[in-house]
C-alpha positions in Angstrom: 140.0 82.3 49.1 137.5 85.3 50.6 135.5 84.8 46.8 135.2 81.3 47.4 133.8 81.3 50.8 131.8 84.5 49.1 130.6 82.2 46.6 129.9 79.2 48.8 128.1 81.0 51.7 126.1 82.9 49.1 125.1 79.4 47.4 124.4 77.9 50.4 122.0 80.4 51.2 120.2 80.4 47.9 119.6 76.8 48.6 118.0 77.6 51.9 115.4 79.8 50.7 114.6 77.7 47.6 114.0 75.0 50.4 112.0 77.5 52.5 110.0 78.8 49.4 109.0 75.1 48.5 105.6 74.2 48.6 106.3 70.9 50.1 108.6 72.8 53.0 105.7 74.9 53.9 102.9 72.3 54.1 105.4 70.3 56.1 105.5 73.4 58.4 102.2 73.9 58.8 100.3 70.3 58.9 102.6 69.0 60.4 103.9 71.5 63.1 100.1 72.3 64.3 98.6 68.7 65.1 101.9 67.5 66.6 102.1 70.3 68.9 98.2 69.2 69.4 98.8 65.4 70.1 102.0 66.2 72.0 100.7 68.5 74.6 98.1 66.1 76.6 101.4 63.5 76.4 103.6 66.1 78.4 101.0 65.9 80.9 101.9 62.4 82.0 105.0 63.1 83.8 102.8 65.3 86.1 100.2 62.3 86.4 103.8 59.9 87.4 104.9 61.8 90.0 101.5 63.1 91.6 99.5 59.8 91.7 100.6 56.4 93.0 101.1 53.0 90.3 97.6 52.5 89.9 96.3 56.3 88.7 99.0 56.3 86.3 98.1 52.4 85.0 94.5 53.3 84.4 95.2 56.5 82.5 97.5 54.6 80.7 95.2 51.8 79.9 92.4 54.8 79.4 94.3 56.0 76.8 95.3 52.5 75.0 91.5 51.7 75.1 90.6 55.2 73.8 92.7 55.1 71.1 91.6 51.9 69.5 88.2 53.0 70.0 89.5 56.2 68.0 90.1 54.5 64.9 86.7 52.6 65.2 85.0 56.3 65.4 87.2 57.9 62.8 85.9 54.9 60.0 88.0 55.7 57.5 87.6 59.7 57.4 91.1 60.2 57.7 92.4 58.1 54.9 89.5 59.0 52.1 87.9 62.4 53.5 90.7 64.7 52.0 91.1 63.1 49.0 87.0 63.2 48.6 87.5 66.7 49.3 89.9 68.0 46.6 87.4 66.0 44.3 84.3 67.6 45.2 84.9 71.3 46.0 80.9 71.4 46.2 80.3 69.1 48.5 82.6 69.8 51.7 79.7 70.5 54.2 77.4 67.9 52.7 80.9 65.4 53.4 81.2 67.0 56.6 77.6 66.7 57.7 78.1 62.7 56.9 81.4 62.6 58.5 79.6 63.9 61.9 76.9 61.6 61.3 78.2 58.5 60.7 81.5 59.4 63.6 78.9 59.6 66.0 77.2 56.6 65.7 80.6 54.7 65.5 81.1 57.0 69.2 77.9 55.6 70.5 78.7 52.2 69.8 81.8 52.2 71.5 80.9 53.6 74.5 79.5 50.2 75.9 82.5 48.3 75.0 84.4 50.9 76.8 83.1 51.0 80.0 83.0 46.9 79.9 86.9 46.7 78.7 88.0 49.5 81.3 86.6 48.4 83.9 88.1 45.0 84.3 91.5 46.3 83.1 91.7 49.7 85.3 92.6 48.9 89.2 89.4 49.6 91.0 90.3 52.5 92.8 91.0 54.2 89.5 88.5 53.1 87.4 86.3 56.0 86.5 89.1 58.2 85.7 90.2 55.0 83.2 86.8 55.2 81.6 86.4 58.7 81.3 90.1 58.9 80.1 89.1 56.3 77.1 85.9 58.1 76.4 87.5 61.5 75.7 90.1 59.8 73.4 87.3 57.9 71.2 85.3 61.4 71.2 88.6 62.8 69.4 88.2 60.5 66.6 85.0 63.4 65.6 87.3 66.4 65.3 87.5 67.9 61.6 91.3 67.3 61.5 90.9 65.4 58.4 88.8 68.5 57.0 91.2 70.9 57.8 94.1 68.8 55.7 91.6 68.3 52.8 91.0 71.9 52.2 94.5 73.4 53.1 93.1 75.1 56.1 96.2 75.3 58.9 93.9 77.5 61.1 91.1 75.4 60.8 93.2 72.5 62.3 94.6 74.7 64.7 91.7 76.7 66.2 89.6 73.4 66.1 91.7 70.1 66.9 94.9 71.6 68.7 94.1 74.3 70.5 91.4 72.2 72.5 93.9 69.4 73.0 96.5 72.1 74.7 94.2 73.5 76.6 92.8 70.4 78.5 96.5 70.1 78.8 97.0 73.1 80.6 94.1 73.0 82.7 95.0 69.6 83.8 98.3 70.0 84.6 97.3 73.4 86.9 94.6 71.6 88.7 97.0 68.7 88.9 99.5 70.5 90.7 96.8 72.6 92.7 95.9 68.8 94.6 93.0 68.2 92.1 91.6 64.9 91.7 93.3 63.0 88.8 89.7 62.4 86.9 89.4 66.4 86.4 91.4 65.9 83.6 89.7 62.7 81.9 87.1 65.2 82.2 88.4 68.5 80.6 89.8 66.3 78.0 86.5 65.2 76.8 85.1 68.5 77.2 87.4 70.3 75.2 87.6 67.9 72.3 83.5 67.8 71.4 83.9 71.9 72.2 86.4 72.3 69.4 84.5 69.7 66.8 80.7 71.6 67.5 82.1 75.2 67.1 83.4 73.9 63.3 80.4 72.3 62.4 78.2 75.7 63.5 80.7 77.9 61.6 81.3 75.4 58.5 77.5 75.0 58.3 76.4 78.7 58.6 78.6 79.4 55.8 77.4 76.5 53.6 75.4 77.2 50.1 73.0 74.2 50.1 73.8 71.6 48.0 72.2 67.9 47.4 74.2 65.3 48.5 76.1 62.4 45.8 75.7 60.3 47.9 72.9 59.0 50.8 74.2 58.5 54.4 74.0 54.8 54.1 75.8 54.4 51.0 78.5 56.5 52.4 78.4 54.6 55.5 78.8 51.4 53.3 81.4 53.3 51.3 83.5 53.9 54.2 83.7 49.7 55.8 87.1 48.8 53.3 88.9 51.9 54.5 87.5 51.8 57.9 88.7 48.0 58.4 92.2 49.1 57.2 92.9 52.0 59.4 91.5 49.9 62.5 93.4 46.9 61.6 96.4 48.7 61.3 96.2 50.6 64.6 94.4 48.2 66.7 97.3 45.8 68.2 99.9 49.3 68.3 97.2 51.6 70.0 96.2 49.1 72.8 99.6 47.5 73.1 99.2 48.8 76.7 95.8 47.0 77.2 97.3 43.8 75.6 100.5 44.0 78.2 97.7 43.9 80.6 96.2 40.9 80.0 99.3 38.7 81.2 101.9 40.8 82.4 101.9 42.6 86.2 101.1 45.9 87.4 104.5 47.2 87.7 105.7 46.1 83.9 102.3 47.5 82.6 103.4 50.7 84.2 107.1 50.2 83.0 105.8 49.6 79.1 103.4 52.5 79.2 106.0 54.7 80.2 108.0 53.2 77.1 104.6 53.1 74.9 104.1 57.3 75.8 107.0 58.2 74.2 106.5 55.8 71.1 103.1 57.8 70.3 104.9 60.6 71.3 107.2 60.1 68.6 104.4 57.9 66.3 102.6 61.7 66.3 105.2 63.3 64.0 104.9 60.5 62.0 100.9 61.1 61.5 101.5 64.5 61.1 103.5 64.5 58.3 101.6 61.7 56.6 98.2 64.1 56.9 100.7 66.9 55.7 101.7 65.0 52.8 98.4 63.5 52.3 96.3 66.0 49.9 100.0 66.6 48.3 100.6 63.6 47.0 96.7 63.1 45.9 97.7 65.3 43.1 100.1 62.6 41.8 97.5 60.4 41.0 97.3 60.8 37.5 100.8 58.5 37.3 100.6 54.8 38.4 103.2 55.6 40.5 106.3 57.1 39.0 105.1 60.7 40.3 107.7 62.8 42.1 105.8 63.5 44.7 105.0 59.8 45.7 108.8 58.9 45.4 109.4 62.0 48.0 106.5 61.1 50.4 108.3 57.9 50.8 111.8 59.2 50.8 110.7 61.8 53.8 108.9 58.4 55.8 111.9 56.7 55.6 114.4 59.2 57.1 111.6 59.9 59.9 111.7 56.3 60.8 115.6 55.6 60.3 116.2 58.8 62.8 113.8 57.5 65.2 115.2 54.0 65.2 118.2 55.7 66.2 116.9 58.0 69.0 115.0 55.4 70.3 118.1 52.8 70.6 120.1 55.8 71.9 118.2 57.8 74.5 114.8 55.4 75.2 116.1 54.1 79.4 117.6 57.3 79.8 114.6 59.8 78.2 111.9 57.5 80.3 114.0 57.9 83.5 113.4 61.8 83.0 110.0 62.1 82.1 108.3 59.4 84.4 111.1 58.8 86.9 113.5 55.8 87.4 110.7 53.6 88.6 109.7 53.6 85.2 112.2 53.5 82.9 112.6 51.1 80.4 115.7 48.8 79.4 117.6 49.0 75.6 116.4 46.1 74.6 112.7 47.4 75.0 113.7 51.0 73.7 115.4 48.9 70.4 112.6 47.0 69.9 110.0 50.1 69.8 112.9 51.9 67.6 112.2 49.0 64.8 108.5 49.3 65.8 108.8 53.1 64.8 110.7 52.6 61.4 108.1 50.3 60.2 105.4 52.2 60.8 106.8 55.4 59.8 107.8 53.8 56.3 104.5 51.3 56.5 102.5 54.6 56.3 103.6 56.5 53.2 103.3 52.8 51.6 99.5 52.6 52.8 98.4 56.1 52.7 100.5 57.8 50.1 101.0 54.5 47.0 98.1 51.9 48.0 94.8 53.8 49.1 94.8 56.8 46.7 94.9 54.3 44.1 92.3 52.5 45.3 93.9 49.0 46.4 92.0 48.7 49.9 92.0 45.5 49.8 96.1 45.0 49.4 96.0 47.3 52.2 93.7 45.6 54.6 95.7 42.2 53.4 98.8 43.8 54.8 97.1 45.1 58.4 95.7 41.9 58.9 98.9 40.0 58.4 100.0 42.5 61.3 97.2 41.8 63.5 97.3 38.0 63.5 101.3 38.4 64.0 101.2 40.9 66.4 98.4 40.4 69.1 99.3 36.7 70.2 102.9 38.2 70.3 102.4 40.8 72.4 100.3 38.6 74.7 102.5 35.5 75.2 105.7 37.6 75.2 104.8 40.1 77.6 103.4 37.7 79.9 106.6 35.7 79.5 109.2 39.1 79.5 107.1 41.7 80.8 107.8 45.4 79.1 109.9 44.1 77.0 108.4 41.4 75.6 105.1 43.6 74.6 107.6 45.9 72.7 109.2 43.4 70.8 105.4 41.6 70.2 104.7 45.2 68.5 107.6 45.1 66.5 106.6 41.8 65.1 103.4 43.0 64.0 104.8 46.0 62.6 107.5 44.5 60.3 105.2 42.2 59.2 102.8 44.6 58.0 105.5 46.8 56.1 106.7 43.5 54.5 103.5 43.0 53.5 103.2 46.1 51.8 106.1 46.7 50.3 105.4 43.2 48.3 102.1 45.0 46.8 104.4 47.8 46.3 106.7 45.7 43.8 103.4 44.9 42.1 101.9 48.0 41.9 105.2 49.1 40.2 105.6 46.1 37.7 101.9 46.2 37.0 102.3 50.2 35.9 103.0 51.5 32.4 105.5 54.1 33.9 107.1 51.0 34.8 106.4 48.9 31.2 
């Protein structure tokens, strides 16, 4: 009996550092860890926001933040999804991609900026509006930080030093002049601040380090190059990411307030999800030379769909009671809304290692945008009537909707990829 425990525990723990040792484990670790702890850290900031401002300053960061994030995904055009892979390709070229990427980011960032101030402002309550606008602004300005860079080249510090470390420091800064009796736009503002800080200081070191080297590719052509995957990644994001604006346009103040509380914790939880999809990202790139029978691709998927069956779980579980703590009982939200998100979260958690990991490294944009659009035109008038009909929880099951839709969607270009493949002839 004592040799067989022996045996077992010593097994056991042979298992656990072939798991640790695995290359897969430790890029997990590391990209995945260090951007989530990033994204998470201005979130934990709400429940200071909640309790130290009335209704309205916690609406219009809310709806800041909705409206920044779409606006995100306009600025980022496509970066995130083709960016690494263009990197692993090109060893020569990463400051010349980089230089582009900064280019053509912030002319997407100056074109939103109108939009934003017009879409804030008649959402926001007036009283709060400027801290709304300045809230969305430093959200789109995000969209510029080298992130993608960072997971193309395998750099963990590089993602650390210059897209987290900003993030949790506006964080912390807010939250002490927050709880000093600050005004709430001090944040907005930090926010903002911090971000561009984080993206300029990697551009002057990537570029003082760079051998000079001609370009494949002019600024307009890349620009061009860019429109498929920048459609897809907006498409895909757009209804999710300003669910809370959507709410808005029928529902009232007090079940806007009610589904952002419920919406925080989604991204919240919708972070990890991004994080190990950028993790995975450049490791599943190497796959490509299979059609799709590679190991790593079947993982990638495998991982996505544990993520989003635990979080459909949690969410059913512990979503009234988990809002109640962080925002207060004014704000919590009821099961049927925290169910609804919980589909909403295994959907897109599976929906992303379907789009990012099998359909765009193998070049089927247009499958992809196909499936996002079907999305979009399901979920926005969804979200709208329902939430104007059922308040909360009739915007979370409007996202659901869209989000089901646009994993069905996929996983049907999925089956063809597969049948069309000579892995699978």
């Amino acid at each position: 009996m004592h040799r067989f425990v022996r045996g077992q525990l010593e097994r056991g723990a042979f298992l656990v550092t072939a798991v640790i040792k695995h290359d897969l484990f430790r890029r997990l670790v590391s990209f995945s860890a260090i951007p989530f702890a990033g994204l998470v850290t201005p979130l934990l900031l709400l429940p200071i926001i909640a309790r130290t401002t009335p209704v309205g300053g916690w609406s219009s960061i809310a709806i800041g933040q909705s409206v920044g994030a779409f606006c995100m995904m306009v600025v980022t055009l496509g970066w995130n999804l083709r960016g690494p892979v263009e990197l692993i390709r090109d060893p020569l070229q990463h400051a010349v991609l980089l230089r582009q990427s900064l280019a053509t980011r912030g002319f997407a960032l100056l074109a939103c900026a109108l939009p934003i101030l017009g879409v804030v402002s008649h959402l926001a309550p007036e009283e709060f509006r400027w801290e709304a606008v300045f809230m969305a602004i430093g959200i789109a300005s995000s969209g510029l930080t080298p992130a993608w860079y960072a997971i193309g080249i395998a750099s963990p510090t590089t993602l650390f030093l210059c897209d987290a470390l900003p993030r949790v420091a506006a964080a912390a800064l807010g939250a002490w002049a927050l709880l000093a009796g600050s005004s709430l736009i001090v944040y907005p503002i930090l926010f903002l601040a911090f971000s561009l800080l984080g993206t300029a200081c990697h551009a002057v070191f990537t570029f003082a380090r760079a051998v000079a080297v001609k370009p494949t590719m002019p600024v307009i052509a890349r620009l061009r190059s860019l429109l498929s995957p920048a459609f897809s990644e907006i498409a895909a994001g757009s209804y999710a990411a300003g669910a809370v604006a959507l709410v808005s346009v029928g529902a009232s103040l007090t079940q806007v307030a009610i589904y952002a509380a419920g919406d925080r914790a989604f991204r919240l939880a919708l972070y990890g999800v991004s994080s190990v999809a950028n993790a995975l990202q450049s490791w599943v790139a190497l796959d490509l030379e299979v059609p799709f029978s590679g190991k790593r691709t079947r993982l990638s998927l495998a991982v996505h769909s544990l993520i989003g069956l635990f979080g459909l779980v949690l969410f059913s579980a512990v979503g009234p009671p988990a809002t109640s703590l962080l925002f207060g009982p004014g704000y919590a939200i009821n099961y049927m809304t925290s169910i609804a998100l919980g589909l909403a979260f295994f959907a897109i958690s599976v929906g992303t290692s379907l789009g990012r990991h099998v359909l765009l490294p193998r070049s089927r944009h247009r499958q992809f945008l196909a499936s996002t659009v079907v999305g979009v035109v399901l979920g926005v008038p969804c979200i709208v009537a329902l939430s104007s009909a059922y308040g909360a929880t009739g915007g979370a099951i409007g996202v659901a909707v869209g989000e089901w839709a646009t994993a069905v969607m996929l996983g049907v270009f999925l089956l063809r990829l597969r049948r069309s493949s000579p892995a699978h002839a």
